[in-house]
C-alpha positions in Angstrom: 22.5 -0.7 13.0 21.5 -3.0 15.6 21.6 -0.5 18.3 19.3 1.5 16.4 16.5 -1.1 16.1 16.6 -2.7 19.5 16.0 0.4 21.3 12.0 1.0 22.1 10.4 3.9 20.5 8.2 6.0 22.5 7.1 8.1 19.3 5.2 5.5 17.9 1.2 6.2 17.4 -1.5 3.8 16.5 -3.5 5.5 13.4 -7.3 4.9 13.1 -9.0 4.8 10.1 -12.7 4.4 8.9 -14.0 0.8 7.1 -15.2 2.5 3.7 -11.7 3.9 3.5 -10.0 0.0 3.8 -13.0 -0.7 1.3 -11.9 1.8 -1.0 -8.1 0.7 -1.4 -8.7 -3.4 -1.4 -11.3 -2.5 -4.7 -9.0 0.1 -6.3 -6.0 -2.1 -5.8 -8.1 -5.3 -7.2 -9.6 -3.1 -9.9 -5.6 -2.5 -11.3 -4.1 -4.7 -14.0 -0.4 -4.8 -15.4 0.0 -5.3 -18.9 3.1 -6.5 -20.2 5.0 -4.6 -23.6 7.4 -5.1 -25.5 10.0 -2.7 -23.3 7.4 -1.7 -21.0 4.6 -2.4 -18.4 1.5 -0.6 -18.2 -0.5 -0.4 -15.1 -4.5 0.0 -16.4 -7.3 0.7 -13.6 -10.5 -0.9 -15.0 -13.3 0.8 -13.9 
């Protein structure tokens, strides 16, 4: 396992993305609630 991870990996690309999209996600993952059941949790997305 350590082999593995201490080697350098050439594959590895950077990913660019846009500032609305980051926008997007950080609101939709604030706008998400978990409510708790008896036996279950719900995840609700207020709008």
């Amino acid at each position: 396992m350590e082999n593995i991870y201490s080697e350098e990996q050439e594959t590895v690309k950077t990913v660019k993305t846009r500032r609305e999209k980051i926008d997007f996600l950080l609101n939709y993952s604030k706008s998400i609630h978990v409510v708790d059941g008896r036996k279950h949790k719900f995840e609700v997305a207020l709008n």
